[in-house]
Every structure is written in C-alpha cells, then in structure tokens.
BALO-744605 format. One record per residue: residue in three letters; x, y, z of N, C-alpha, C, CB in turn. Coordinates in steps of 0.02 Angstrom, whole numbers, plus 50000, padded with zeros to 5 digits. Glycine has a CB too. Layout:
N
ALAXYZXYZXYZXYZ ...
// end
This chain:
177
UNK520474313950814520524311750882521024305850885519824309650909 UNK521534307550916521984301850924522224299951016522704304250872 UNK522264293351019522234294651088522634288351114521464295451116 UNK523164287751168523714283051155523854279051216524354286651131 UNK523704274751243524034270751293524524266651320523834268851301 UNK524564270651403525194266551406525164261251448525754270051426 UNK525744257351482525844253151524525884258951585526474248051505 UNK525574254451649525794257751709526394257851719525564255651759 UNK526624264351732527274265351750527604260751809527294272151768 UNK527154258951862527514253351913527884246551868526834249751971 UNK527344245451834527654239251803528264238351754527174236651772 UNK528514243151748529034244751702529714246651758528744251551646 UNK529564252151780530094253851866530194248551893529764258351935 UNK529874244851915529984239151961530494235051941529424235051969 UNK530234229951891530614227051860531494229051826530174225951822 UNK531504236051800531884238451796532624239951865531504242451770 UNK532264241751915532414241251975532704235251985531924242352012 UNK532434230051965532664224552015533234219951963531874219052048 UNK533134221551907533594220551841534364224351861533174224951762 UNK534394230051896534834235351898535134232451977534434243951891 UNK534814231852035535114226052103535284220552077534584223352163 UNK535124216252034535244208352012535904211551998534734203551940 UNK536014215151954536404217151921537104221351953536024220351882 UNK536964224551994537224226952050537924223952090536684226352089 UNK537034218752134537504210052174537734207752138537174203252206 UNK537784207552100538004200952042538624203652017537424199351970 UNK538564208751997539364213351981539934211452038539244223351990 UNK539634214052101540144215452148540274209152184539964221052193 UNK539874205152191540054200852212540494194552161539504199752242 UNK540414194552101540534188952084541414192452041539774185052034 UNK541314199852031542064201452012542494202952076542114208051962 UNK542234208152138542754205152180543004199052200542694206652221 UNK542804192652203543094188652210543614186352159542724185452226 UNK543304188152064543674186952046544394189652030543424185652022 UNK544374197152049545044200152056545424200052099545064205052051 UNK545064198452159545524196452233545894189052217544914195352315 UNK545514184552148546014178152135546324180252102545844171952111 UNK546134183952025546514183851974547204187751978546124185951926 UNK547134194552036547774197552031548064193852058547904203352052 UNK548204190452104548974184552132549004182052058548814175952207 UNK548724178352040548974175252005549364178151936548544171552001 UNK549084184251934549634186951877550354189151886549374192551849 UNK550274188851965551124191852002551404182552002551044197352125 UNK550844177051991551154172351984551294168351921550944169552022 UNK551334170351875551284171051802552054169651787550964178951773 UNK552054175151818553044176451798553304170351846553524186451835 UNK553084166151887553664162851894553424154451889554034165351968 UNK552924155551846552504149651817552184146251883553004143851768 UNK551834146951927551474144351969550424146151956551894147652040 UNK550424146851906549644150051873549274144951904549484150251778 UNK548844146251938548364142452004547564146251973548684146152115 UNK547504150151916546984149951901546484141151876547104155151853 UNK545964143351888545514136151847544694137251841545604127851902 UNK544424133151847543884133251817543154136251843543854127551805 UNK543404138951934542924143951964543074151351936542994143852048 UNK543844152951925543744158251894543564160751840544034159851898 UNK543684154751798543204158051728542414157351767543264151651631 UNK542224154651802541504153851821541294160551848541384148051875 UNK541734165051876541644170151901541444176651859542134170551933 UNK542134173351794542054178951747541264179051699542734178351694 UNK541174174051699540474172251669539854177851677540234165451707 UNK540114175651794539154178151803539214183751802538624176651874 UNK540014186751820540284195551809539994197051732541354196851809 UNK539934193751696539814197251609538964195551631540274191151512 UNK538744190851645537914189251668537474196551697537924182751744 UNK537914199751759537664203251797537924210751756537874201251873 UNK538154210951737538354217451685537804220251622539074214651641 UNK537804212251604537014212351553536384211951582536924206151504 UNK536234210251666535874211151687535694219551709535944206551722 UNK536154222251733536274230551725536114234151674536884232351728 UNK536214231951628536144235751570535264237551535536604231151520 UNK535174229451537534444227351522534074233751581534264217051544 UNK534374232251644533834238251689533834245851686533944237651764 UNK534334246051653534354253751647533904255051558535404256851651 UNK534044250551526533634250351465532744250151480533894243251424 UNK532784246751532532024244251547531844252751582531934235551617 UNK532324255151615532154261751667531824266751614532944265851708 UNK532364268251559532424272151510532014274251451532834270551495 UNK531534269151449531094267551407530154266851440531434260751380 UNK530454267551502529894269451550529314275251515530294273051622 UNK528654272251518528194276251488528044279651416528234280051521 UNK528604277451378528724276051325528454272251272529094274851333 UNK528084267851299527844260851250527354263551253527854252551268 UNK527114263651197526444264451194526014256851165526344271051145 UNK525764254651195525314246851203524634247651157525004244851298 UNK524214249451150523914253651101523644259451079523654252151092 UNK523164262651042523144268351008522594268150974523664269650971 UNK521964273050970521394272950955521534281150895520844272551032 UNK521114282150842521264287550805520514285750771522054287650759 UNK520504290450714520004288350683519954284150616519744293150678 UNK520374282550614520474274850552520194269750600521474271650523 UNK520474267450666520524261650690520834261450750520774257850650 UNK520964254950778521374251750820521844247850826521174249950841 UNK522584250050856523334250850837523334247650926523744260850807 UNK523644242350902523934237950958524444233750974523644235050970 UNK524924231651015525474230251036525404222851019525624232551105 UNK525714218950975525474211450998526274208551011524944206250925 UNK526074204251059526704196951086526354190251073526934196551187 UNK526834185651043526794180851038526774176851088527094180151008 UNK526234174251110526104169051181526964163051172525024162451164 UNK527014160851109527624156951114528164157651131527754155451078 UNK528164164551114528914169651113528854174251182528964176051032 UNK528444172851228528514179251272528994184051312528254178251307 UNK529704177351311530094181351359530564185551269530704174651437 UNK530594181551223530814187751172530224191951164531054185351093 UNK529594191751133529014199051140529194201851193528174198051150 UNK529504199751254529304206251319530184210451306529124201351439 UNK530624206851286531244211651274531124216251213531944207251262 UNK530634214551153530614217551084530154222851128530274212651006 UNK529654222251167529374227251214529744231451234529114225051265 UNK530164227851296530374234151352530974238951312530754230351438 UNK531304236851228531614241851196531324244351159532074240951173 UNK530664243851149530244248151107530264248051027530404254751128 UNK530344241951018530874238050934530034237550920531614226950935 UNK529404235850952528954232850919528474236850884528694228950958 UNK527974234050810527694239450798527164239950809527744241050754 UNK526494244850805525764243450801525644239850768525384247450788 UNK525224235750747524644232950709523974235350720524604226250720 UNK523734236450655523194240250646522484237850644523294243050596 UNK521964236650667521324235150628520964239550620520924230850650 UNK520744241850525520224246350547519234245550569520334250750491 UNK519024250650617518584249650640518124245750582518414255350670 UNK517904243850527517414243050490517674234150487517364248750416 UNK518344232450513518414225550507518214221450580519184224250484 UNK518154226050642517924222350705517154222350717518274225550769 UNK517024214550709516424212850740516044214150794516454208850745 UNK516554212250852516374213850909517074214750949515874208850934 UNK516844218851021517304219751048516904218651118517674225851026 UNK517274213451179517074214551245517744213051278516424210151269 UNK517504214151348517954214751419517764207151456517654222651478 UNK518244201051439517954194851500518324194551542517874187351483 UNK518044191551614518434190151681518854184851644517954187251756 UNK519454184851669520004178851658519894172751721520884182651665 UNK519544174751776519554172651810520284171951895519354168951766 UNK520494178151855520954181551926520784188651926521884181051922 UNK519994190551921519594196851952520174200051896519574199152056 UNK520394199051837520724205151788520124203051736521714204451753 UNK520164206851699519984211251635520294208851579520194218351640 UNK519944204751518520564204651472520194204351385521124196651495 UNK520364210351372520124212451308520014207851235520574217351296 UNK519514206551202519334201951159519124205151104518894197551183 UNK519424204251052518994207150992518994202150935519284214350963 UNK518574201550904518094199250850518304201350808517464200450849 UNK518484199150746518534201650674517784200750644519144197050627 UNK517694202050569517184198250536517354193550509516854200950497 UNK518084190250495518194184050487518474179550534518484183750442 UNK518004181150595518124179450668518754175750659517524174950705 UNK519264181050652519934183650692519994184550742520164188250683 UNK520294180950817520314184850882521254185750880519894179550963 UNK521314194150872522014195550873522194193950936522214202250854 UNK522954192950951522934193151017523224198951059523194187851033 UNK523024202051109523074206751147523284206651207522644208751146 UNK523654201051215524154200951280524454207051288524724195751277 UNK524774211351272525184217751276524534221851304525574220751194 UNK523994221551275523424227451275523344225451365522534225951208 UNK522884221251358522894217251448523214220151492523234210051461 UNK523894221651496524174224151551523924232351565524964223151539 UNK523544232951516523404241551544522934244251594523174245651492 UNK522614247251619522454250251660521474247451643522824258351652 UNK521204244651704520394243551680520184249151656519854241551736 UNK520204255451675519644259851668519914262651588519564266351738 UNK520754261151558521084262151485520564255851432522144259751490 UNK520354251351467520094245651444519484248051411519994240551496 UNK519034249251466518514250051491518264258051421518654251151588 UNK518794260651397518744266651375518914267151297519154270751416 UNK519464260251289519424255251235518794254651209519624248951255 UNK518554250251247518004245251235517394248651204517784241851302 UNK517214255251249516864259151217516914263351176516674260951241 UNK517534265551162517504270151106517494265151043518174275551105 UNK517594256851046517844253750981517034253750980518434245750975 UNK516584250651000515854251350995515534257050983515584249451044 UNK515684263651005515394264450955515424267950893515064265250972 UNK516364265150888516264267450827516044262550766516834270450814 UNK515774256950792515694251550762515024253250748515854245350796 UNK514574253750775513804255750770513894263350726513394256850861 UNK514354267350732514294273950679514384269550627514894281050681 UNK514794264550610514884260350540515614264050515514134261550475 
// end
C-alpha cells in the first residue's frame, strides 16, 4: 500500500500566475523604455554624443529581474502537482521537510522539485496528532521515541481531510507495532 500526497493545486497556479504577470509588467515595461532610450543613442554613438547613464542600466537590471521573474513562473506552472509533500507505504512515513530558517530557499528547492523525502519508519514514531495553530488550520505533530519533533511545515500545507488520513493511518499502524 503506497499512497502519496500532494499540494493543492491552487496554491501552486496562483502563485505561478502571478510570478508569470510580475514578470510580464516588468518585461514590457521596463525594456520598452529601455529600447526607446537605448536605440537613439546608438545612432548617437557614431558621432560621440552617448547620453546613455545610470537609469538605463537601471532599466536593464529590472528587464533581467522580470525575465527571471517569468521564468521562475512558468517553472512554478510546470511542476504543478508534481511535488509530492508526503508519502505513506508500508515501511513508514516519507515527508517533505523546509527549513523554518531557510524558507524562501526550501520553498524554491520545493517549487523545482530538487527536494528529497525523509523517512521515519513507523516503529520509530511515538505519537502522532493534529493541533489548532490557532488560525482554525491544522498542523501535523509527530513524536519520535527520542522525542524528536521533525518538522513538517511542507506536510501542513496539505489538504485537512490528507491530514486527517495521515494521522490515522500513522496510528494505527503504530498500535499494529
């Protein structure tokens, strides 16, 4: 029995979406301006009057900014439903972890799918429950026997009733031993 979860697909589209408009505006706006400067000035090159300066490299900047912002969204699009966040089988439990320190690098090693499972098998979790965070979510806790609490930020974002289905299958396979 192997059985695999994902991230909601909104939360992946969205963001992706709005990575791909940033990216978009940001293209068109910040290179037309800079080609509507830069070409005069290359017809003014030849007779040494170069009136470029320091907005146009500024331009060229957010033009390379919004290009990598494009890119990232079509990467983020592409990889849609793809991640798998964790994974239940019969060894154990295989889960996505991010570093609370590192989150905005964990969420890019995420949205390209670079990251790997980590495993616990069932005979090493103590306990496993579901506590309110206190914004009416759900957020998954498990227990080692050398009260280990891995962390499961990645797991969290999934679906309550994926939780909820977690929770119980890790119990009981904990009580089978």
């Amino acid at each position: 029995m192997e059985r695999k979860y994902y991230i909601y697909r909104v939360f992946s589209i969205a963001p992706g979406l709005a990575f791909i408009f940033i990216g978009l505006t940001g293209f068109t706006t910040f290179s037309l301006e800079f080609w509507s400067i830069w070409l005069p000035n290359v017809s003014s090159m030849e007779t040494g009057n170069n009136t470029m300066g320091v907005f146009d490299f500024l331009n060229l900047i957010l033009s390379a900014l919004a290009i990598a912002s494009l890119i990232f969204g079509i990467s983020v699009l592409k990889n849609t439903g793809k991640i798998v966040r964790a994974k239940l089988d019969d060894k154990g439990f295989y889960y996505l972890e991010i570093d609370p320190a590192s989150v905005p690098y964990g969420l890019l090693k995420l949205i390209r799918n670079k990251s790997k499972l980590i495993f616990i098998p069932y005979l090493d979790i103590k306990n496993v429950t579901l506590t309110d965070n206190g914004r009416g979510v759900k957020d998954m806790q498990i227990i080692t026997h050398n009260n280990m609490r891995p962390n499961l930020l990645a797991v969290n974002g999934l679906k309550r009733s994926d939780l909820k289905e977690i929770e119980r299958e890790i119990k009981a396979r904990i009580l089978r031993g």
